[in-house]
N, C-alpha and C positions, 0 to 999 in steps of 0.2 A: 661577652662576645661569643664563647667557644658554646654556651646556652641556646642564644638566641639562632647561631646557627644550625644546630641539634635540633630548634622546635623545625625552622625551615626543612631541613632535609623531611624532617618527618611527616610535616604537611604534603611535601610533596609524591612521599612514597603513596601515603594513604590516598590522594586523587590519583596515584595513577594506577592504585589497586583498585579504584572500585569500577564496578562492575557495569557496564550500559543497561540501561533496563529494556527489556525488548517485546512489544506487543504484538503478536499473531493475530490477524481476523480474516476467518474463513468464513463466506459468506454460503455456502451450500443454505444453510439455514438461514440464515437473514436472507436470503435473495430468491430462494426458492420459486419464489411465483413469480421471477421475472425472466421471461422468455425471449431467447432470442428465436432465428426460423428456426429451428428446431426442437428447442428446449431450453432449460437452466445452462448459464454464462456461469459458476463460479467463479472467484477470483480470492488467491490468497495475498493479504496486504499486512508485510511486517516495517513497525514502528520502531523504530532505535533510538531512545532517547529525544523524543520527541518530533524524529525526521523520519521520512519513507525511505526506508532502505531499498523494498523493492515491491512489485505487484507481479502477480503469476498468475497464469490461469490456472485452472483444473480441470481435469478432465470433464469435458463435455459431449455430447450427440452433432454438435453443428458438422456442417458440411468442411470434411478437415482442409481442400484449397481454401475454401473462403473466409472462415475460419484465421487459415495461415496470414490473411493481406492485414487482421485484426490485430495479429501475434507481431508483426511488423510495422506496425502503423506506430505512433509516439502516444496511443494510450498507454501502454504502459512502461512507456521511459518518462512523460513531461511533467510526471511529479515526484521521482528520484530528486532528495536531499530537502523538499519542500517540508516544512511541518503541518499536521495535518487541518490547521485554519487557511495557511495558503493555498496546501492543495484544495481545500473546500470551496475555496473562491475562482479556481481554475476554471474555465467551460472546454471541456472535452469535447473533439470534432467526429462526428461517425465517419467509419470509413465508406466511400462509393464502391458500390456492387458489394457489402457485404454491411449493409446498413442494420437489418433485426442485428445481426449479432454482438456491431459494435455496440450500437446504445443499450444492448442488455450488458455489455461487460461495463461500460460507460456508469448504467444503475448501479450493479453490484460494486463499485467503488463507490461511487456516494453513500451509498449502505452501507460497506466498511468504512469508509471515514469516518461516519458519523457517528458508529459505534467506538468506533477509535479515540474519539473524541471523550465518549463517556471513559473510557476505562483510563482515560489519562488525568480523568478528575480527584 
């Protein structure tokens, strides 16, 4: 008895020691050629264990109000906790009056998903 519950404890120490595994994709590169009105949309999208933790933009040229309606829109909350086959089945909606810019961040997520996808292989 006092064995088997000694392997228990130990089981459970070692899952709760280990570590999330966490994937960063920064599309500057992967997305490069894809423009919103002004330029490159990056967008940084980290993987936690096989779910979206979160997407961010980076620094871009767009027009910073319009821009802002993109930063507040649920592109980049409506695939928080998803993993990244769900979110790949998601359809992302452009925002109005700042259309180039959404469907350029809209691409560079699909861009990172997809690479996201490879490195989860």
């Amino acid at each position: 008895m006092i064995i088997l519950l000694g392997a228990c404890v130990c089981l459970n120490v070692a899952a709760a020691n280990k570590k999330p595994k966490t994937v960063v994709i920064n599309t500057e590169k992967l997305g490069k050629e894809v423009l919103g009105y002004a330029g490159p949309t990056p967008v940084e999208i980290t993987v936690t264990d096989g779910k979206i933790e979160k997407i961010e933009a980076l620094p871009n040229v767009e027009t910073p109000g319009f821009f802002q309606r993109v930063k507040e829109s649920s592109i980049f909350t409506a695939l928080i906790g998803k993993t990244v086959k769900e979110a790949s089945e998601v359809k992302l909606d452009a925002v109005s009056g700042a259309t180039y810019s959404s469907k350029a961040v809209i691409e560079n997520i699909r861009l990172g998903l997809k690479e996201a996808a490879k490195k989860a292989k």
